[in-house]
PyMOL CGO cylinders between C-alpha atoms (Angstrom):
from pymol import cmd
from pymol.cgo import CYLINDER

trace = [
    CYLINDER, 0.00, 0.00, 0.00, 1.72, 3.22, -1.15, 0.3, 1, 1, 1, 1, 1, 1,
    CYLINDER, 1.72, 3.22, -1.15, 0.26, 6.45, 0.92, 0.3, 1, 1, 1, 1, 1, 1,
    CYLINDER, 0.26, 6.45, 0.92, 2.22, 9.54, 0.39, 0.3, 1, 1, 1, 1, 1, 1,
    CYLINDER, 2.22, 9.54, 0.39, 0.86, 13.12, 1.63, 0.3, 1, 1, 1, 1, 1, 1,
    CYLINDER, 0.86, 13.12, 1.63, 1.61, 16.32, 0.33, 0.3, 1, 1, 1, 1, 1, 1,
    CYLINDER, 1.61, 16.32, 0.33, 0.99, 19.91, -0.30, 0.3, 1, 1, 1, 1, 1, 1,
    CYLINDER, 0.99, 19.91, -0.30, -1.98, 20.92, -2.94, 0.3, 1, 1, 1, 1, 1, 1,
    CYLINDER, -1.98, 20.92, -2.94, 0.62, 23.85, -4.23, 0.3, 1, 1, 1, 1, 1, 1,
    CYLINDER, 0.62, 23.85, -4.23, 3.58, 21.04, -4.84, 0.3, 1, 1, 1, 1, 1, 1,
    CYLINDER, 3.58, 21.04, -4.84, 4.35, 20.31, -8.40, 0.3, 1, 1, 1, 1, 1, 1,
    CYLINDER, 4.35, 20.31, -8.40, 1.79, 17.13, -9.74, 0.3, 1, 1, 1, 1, 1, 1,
    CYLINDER, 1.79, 17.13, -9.74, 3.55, 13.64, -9.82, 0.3, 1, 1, 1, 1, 1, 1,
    CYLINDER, 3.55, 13.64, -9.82, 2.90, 10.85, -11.75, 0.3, 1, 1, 1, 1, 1, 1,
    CYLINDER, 2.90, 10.85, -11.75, 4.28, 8.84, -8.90, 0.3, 1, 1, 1, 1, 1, 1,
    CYLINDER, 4.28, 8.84, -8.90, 1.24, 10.77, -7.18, 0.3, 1, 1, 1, 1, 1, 1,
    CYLINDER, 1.24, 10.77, -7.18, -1.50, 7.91, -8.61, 0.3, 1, 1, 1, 1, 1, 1,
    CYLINDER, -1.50, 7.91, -8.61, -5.32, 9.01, -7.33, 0.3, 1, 1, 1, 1, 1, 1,
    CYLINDER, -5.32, 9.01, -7.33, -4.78, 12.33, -5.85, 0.3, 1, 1, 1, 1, 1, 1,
    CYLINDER, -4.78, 12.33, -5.85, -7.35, 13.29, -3.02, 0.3, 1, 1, 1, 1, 1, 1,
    CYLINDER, -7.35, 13.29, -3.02, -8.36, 16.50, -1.75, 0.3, 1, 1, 1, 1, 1, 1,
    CYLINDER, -8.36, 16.50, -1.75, -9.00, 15.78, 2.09, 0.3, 1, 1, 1, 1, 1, 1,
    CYLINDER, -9.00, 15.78, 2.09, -9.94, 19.99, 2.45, 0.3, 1, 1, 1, 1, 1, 1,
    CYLINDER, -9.94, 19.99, 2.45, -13.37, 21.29, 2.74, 0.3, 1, 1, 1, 1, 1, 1,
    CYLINDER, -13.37, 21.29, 2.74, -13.18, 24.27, 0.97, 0.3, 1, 1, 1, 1, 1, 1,
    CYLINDER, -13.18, 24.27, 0.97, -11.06, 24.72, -2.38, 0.3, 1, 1, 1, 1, 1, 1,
    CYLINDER, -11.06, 24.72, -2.38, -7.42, 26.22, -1.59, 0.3, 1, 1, 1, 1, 1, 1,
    CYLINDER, -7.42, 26.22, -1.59, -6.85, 29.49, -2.45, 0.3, 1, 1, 1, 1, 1, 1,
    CYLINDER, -6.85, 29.49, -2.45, -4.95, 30.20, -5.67, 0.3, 1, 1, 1, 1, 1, 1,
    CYLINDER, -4.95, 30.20, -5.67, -5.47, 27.05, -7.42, 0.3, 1, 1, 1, 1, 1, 1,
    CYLINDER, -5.47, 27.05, -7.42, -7.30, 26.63, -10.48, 0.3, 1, 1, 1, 1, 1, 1,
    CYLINDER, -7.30, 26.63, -10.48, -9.51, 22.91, -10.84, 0.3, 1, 1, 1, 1, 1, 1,
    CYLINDER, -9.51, 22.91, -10.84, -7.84, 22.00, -13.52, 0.3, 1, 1, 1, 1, 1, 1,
    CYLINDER, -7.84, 22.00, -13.52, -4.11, 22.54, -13.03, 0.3, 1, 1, 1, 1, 1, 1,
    CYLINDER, -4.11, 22.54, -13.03, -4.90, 20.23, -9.09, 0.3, 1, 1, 1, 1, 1, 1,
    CYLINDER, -4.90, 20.23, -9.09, -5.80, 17.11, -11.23, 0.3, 1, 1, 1, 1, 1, 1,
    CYLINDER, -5.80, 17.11, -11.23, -8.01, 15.85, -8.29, 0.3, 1, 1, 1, 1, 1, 1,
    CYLINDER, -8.01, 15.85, -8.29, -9.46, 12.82, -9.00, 0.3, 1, 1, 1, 1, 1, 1,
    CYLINDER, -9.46, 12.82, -9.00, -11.38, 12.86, -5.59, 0.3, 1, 1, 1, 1, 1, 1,
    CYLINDER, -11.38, 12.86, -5.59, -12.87, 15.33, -3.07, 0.3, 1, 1, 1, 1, 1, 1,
    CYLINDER, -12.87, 15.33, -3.07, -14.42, 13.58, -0.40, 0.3, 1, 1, 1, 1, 1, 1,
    CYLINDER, -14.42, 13.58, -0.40, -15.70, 16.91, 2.20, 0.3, 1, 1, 1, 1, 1, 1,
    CYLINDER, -15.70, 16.91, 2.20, -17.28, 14.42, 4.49, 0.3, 1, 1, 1, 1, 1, 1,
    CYLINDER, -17.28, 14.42, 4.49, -13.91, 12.71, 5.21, 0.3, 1, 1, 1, 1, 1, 1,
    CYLINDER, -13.91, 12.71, 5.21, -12.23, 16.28, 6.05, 0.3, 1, 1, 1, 1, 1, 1,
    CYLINDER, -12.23, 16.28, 6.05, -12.46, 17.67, 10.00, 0.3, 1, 1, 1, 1, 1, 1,
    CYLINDER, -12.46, 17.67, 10.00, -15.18, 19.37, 10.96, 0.3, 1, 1, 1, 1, 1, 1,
    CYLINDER, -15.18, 19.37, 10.96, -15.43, 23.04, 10.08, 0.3, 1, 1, 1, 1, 1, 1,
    CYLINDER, -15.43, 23.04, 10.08, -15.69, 23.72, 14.46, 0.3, 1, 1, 1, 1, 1, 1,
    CYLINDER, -15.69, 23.72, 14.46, -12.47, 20.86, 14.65, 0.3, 1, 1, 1, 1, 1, 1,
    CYLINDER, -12.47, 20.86, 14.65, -10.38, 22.56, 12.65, 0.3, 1, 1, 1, 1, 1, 1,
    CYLINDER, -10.38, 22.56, 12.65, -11.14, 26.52, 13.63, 0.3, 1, 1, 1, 1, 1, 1,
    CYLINDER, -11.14, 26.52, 13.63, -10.27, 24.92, 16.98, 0.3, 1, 1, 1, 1, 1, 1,
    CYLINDER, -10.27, 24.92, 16.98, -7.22, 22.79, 16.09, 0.3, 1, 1, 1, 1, 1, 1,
    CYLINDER, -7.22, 22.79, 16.09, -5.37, 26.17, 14.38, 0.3, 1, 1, 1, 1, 1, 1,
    CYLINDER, -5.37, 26.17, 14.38, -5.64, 28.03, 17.19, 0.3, 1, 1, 1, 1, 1, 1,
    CYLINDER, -5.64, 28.03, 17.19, -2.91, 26.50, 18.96, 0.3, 1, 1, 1, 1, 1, 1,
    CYLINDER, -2.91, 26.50, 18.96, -1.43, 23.99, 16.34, 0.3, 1, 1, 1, 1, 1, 1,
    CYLINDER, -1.43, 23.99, 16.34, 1.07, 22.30, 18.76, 0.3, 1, 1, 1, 1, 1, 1,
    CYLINDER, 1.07, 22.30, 18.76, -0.67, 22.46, 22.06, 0.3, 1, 1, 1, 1, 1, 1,
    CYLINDER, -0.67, 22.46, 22.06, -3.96, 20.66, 20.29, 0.3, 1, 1, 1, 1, 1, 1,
    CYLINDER, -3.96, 20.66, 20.29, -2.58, 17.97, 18.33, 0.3, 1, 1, 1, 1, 1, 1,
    CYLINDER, -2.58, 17.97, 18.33, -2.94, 15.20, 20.46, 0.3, 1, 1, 1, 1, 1, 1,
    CYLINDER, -2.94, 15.20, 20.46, -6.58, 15.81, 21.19, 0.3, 1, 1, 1, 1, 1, 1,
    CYLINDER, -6.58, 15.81, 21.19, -7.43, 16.73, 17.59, 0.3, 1, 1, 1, 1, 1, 1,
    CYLINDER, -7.43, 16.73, 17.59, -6.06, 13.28, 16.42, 0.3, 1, 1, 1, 1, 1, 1,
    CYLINDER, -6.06, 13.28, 16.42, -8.38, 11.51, 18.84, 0.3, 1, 1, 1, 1, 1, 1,
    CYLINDER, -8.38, 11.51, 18.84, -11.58, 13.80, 17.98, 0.3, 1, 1, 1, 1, 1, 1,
    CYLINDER, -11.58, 13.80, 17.98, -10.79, 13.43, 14.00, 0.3, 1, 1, 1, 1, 1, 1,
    CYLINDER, -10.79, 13.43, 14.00, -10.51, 9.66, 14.28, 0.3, 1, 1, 1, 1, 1, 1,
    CYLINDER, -10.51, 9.66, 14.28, -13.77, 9.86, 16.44, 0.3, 1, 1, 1, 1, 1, 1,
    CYLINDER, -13.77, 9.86, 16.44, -15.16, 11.66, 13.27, 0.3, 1, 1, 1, 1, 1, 1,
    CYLINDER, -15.16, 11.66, 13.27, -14.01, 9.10, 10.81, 0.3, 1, 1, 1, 1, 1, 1,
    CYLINDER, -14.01, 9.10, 10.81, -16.16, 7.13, 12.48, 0.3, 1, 1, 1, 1, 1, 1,
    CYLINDER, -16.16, 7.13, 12.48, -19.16, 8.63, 11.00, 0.3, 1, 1, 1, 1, 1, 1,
    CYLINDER, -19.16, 8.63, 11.00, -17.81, 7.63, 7.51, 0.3, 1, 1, 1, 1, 1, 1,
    CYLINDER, -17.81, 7.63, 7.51, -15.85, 4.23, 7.64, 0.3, 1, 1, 1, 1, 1, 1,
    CYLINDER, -15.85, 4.23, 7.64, -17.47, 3.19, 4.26, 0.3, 1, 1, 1, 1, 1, 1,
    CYLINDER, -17.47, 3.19, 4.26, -16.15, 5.93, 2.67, 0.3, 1, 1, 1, 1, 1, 1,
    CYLINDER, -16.15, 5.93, 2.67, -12.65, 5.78, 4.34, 0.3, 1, 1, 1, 1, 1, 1,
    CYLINDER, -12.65, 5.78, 4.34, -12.93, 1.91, 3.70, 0.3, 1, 1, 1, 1, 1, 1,
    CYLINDER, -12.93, 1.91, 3.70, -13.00, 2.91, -0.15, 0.3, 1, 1, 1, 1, 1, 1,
    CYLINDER, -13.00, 2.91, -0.15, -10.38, 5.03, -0.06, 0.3, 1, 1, 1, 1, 1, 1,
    CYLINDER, -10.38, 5.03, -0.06, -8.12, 2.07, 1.50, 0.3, 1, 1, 1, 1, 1, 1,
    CYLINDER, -8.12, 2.07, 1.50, -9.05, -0.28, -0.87, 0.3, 1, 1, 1, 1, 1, 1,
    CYLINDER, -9.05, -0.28, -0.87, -8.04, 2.39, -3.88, 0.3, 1, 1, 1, 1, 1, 1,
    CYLINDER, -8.04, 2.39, -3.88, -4.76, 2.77, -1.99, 0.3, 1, 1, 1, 1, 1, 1,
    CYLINDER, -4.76, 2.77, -1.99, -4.40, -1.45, -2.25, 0.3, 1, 1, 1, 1, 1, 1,
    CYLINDER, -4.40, -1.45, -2.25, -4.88, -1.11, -5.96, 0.3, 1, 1, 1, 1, 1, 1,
    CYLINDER, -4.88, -1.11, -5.96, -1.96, 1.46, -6.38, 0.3, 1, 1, 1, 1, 1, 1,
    CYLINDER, -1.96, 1.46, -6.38, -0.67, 4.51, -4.88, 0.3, 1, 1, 1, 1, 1, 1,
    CYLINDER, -0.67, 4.51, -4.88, -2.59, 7.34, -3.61, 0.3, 1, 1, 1, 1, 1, 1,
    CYLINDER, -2.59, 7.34, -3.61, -1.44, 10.93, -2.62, 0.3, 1, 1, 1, 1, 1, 1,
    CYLINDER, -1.44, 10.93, -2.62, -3.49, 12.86, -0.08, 0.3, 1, 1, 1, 1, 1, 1,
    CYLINDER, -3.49, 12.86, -0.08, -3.43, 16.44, -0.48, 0.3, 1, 1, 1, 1, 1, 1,
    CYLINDER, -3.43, 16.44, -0.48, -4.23, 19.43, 1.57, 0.3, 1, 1, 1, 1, 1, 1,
    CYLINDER, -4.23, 19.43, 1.57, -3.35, 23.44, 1.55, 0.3, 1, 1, 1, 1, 1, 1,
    CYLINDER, -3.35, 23.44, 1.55, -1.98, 23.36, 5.27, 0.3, 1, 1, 1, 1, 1, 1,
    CYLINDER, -1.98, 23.36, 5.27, 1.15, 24.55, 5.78, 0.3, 1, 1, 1, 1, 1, 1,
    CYLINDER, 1.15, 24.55, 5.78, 2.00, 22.22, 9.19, 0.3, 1, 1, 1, 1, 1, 1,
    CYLINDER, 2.00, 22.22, 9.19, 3.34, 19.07, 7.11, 0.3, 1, 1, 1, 1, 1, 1,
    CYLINDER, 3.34, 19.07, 7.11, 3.84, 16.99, 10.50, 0.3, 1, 1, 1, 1, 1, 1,
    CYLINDER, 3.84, 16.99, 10.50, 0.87, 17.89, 12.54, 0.3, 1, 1, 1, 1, 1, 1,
    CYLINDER, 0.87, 17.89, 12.54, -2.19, 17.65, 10.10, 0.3, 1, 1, 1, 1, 1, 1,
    CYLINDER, -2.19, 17.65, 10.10, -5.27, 15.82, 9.25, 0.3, 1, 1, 1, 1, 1, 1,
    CYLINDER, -5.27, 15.82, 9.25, -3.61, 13.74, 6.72, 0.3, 1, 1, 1, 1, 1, 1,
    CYLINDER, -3.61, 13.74, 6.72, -1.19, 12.52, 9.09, 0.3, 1, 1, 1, 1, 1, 1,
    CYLINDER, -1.19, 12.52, 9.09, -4.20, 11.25, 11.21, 0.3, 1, 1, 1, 1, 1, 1,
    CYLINDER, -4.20, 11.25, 11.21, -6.06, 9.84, 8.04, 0.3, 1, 1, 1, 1, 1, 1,
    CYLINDER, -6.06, 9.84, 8.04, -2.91, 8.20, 6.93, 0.3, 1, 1, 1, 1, 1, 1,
    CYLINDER, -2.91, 8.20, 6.93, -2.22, 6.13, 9.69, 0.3, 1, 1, 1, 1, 1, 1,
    CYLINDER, -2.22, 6.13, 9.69, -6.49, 5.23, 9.95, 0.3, 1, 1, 1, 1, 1, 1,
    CYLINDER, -6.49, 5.23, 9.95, -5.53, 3.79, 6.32, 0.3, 1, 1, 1, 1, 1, 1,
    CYLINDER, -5.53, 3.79, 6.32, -2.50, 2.05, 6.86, 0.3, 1, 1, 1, 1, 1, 1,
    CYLINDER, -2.50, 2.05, 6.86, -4.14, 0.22, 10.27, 0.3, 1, 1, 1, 1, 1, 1,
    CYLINDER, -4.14, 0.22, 10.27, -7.60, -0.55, 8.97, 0.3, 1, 1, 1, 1, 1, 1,
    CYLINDER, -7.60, -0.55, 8.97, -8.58, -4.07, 8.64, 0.3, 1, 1, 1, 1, 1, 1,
    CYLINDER, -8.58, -4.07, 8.64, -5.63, -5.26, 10.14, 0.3, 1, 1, 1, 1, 1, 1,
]
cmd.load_cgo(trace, "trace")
C-alpha cells in the first residue's frame, strides 16, 4: 500500500496515482484544472468547528485533535474503507493546503488507512 501526503501547491507527480483532496473548501490560488483531483471527499475532512479549533494552537492541540478526528471518521468508515481499498490497488497521494506538514489531518487519516482491517 503506497500512501504519500503532500501539499496541494507542490508540483503534480505521476508517482502521485489518485490524488485526493481531504480539504473542505477549495485552496486558495489554485485553479480545478491545473490540481488534477481525482477525488474530493468533504465528508472525510475535519469538521469546520475541529479545525477553527485545532489552528488556534497547532502544537498544544494535536494530540486531542487526532483523537476527535478519528472519532469523526467514524461517521464515515465506508467511505474511508473505499479510499483504502483504492490505496491497495496502487498509490494514492493525499493532499491538503496546510502549511503544518507533520501535525495535520492527513497525518491522522494516513495512519487510519494504513491500520484498517488489520
Amino acid at each position: 500500500m503506497s500512501i504519500a501526503t503532500k501539499r496541494i501547491y507542490q508540483a503534480v507527480s505521476k508517482q502521485d496515482g489518485t490524488r485526493i483532496l481531504l480539504d473542505r473548501i477549495w485552496p486558495r490560488g489554485i485553479k480545478k484544472a491545473d490540481a488534477q483531483i481525482d477525488l474530493w471527499p468533504k465528508d472525510l475532512t475535519p469538521s469546520t468547528e475541529l479545525r477553527k479549533w485545532f489552528h488556534e494552537d497547532i502544537e498544544q492541540h494535536w494530540p486531542e485533535f487526532q483523537q476527535r478526528y478519528r472519532q469523526e471518521l467514524q461517521q464515515h468508515l465506508d467511505a474511508v474503507e473505499e479510499i483504502r481499498q483504492l490505496a491497495q490497488k496502487g498509490p494514492i497521494t493525499l493532499l491538503t493546503a496546510a502549511e503544518n506538514e507533520q501535525h495535520n489531518h492527513l497525518q491522522v487519516f494516513k495512519q487510519l488507512l494504513e491500520h484498517q482491517g488489520k
